[in-house]
Legacy VTK file of the C-alpha trace (Angstrom):
# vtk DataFile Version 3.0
C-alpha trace
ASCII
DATASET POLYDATA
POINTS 186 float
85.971 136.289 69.363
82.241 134.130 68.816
81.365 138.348 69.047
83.472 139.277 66.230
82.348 136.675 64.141
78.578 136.983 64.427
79.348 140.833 64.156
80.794 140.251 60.590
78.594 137.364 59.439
76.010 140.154 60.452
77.691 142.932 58.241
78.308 140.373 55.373
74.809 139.738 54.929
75.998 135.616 55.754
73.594 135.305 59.007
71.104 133.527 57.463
67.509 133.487 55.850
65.741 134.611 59.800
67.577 137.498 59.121
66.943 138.461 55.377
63.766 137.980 53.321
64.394 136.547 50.276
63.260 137.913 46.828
60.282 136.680 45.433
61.408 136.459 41.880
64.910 135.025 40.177
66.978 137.633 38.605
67.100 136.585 34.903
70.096 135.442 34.939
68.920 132.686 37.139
65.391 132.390 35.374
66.808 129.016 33.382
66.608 127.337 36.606
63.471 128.015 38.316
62.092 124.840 37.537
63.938 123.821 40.892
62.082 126.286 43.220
60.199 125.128 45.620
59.864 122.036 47.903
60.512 118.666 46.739
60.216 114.924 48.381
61.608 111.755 46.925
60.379 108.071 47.734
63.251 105.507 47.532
66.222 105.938 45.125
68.488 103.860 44.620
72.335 104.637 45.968
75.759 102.450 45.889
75.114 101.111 49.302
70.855 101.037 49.204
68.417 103.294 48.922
67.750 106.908 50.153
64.857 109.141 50.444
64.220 112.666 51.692
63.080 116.099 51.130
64.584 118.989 48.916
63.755 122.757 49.084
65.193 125.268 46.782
64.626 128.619 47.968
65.889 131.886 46.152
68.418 133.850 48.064
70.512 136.792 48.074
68.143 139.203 46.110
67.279 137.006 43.447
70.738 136.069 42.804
71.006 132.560 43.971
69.573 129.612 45.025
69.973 127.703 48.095
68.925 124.136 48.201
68.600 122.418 51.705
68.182 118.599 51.803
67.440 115.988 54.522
68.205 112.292 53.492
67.831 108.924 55.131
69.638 106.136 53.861
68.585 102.428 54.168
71.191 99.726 53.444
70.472 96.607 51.488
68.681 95.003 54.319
66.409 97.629 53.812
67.055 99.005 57.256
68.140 102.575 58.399
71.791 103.254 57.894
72.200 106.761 59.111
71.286 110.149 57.718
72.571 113.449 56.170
71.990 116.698 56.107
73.182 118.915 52.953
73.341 122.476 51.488
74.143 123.655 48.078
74.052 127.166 46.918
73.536 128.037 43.054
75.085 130.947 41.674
75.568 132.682 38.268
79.435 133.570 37.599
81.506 134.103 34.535
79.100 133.058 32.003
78.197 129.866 34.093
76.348 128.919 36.689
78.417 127.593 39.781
77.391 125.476 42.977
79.365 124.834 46.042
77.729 121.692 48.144
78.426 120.609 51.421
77.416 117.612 53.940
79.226 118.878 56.790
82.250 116.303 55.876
82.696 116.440 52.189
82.548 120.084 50.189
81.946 119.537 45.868
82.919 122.413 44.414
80.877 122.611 40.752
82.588 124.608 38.440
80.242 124.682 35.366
76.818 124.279 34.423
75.096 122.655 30.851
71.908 124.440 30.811
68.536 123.284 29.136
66.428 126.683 29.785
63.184 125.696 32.726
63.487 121.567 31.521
67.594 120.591 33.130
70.318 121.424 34.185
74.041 119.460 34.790
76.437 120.503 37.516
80.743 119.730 37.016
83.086 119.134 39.073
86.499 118.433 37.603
88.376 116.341 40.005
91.589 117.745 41.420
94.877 115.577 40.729
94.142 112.593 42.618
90.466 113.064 43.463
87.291 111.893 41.638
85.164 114.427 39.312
81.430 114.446 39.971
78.465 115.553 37.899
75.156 116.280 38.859
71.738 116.344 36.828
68.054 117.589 37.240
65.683 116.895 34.661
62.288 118.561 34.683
59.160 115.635 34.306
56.612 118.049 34.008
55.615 120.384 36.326
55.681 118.969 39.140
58.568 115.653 39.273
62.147 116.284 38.986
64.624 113.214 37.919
67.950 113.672 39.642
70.978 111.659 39.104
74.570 112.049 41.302
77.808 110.383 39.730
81.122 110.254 40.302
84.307 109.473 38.104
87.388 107.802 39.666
90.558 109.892 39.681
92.467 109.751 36.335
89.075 108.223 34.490
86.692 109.843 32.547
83.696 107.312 32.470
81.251 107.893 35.108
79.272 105.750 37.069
76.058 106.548 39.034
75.999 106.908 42.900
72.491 108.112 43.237
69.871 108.153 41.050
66.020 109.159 41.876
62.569 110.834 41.854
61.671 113.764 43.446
58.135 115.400 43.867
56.413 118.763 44.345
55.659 118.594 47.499
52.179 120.265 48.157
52.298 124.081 49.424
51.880 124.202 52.977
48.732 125.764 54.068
48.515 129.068 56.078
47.177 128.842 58.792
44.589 131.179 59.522
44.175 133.445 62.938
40.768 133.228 64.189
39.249 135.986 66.802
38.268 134.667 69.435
35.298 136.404 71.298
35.324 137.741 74.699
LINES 1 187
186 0 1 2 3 4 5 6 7 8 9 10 11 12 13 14 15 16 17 18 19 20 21 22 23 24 25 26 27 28 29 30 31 32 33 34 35 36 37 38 39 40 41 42 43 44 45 46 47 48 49 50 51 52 53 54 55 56 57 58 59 60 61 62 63 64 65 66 67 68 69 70 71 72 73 74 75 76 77 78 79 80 81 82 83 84 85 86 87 88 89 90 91 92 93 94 95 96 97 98 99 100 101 102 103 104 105 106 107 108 109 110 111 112 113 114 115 116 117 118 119 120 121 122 123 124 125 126 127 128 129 130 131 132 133 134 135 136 137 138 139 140 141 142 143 144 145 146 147 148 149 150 151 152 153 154 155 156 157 158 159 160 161 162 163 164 165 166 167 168 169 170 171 172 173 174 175 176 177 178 179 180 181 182 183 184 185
């Protein structure tokens, strides 16, 4: 059976980026968003239960088609000691005249269904809450270059205001340098 699955992930193109290279330029329907490529790090933001901090990268995938953003956060509590950590994957995808993003943390999966759209300077992720659940919008707002402001919230079911549960800074983290193959003499 683990056979059959690898086999199709394999065949579906799904195994992963150690199997595929990924393009080196956004298809233009993507291009609005390219201020988020690349790798980001964020000092301490501030969350319902404390702060958080981490790293971001947002690589583009799938032939230029979408992006895939990996995070690792560690959250403090108000004592200003370590509360646990997450890891989390989104991938970003044009569809329907929209762009889309299905997140996931390994226990909780936010499907976005629409996208406001400020061409290379923001960009503001839906999700309409099912009956019952909450509704959840997230925002990244270009500082410049190099500094991205990103803010999670979350309405309660049956209410429209929101209310922040994250909020932060992140930076461009600084390219990683190659590193270089010397020759070594015999």
């Amino acid at each position: 059976m683990r056979f059959a699955v690898v086999a199709f992930l394999l065949a579906a193109g799904l195994a992963g980026p150690a199997l595929a290279a990924p393009a080196k330029a956004l298809a233009p329907e993507l291009q609005p968003l390219g201020f988020l490529v690349g790798r980001w790090t964020a000092g301490e933001g501030k969350t319902a239960q404390g702060t958080a901090s981490g790293r971001s990268a947002f690589s583009i995938e799938a032939g230029g088609k979408a992006l895939l953003r990996r995070d690792h956060t560690t959250l403090k509590g108000p004592d200003g000691k370590r509360a646990g950590a997450l890891d989390q994957v989104m991938l970003i995808y044009p569809e329907g005249g929209t762009f889309r993003a299905d997140y996931s943390d390994g226990q909780h999966v936010i499907h976005y269904a629409k996208a406001r759209v400020e061409p290379g300077r923001s960009v503001v992720f839906d999700a309409p809450g099912q009956a019952g659940a909450p509704s959840f919008r997230l925002s990244y707002a270009a500082e410049g270059a190099d500094a991205l402001k990103v803010s999670f919230e979350m309405a309660a079911p049956g209410e429209t205001a929101f209310r922040p549960v994250a909020v932060g800074e992140m930076k461009r983290a600084p390219a990683k340098a190659r590193k270089s193959k010397k020759k070594v003499a015999a």
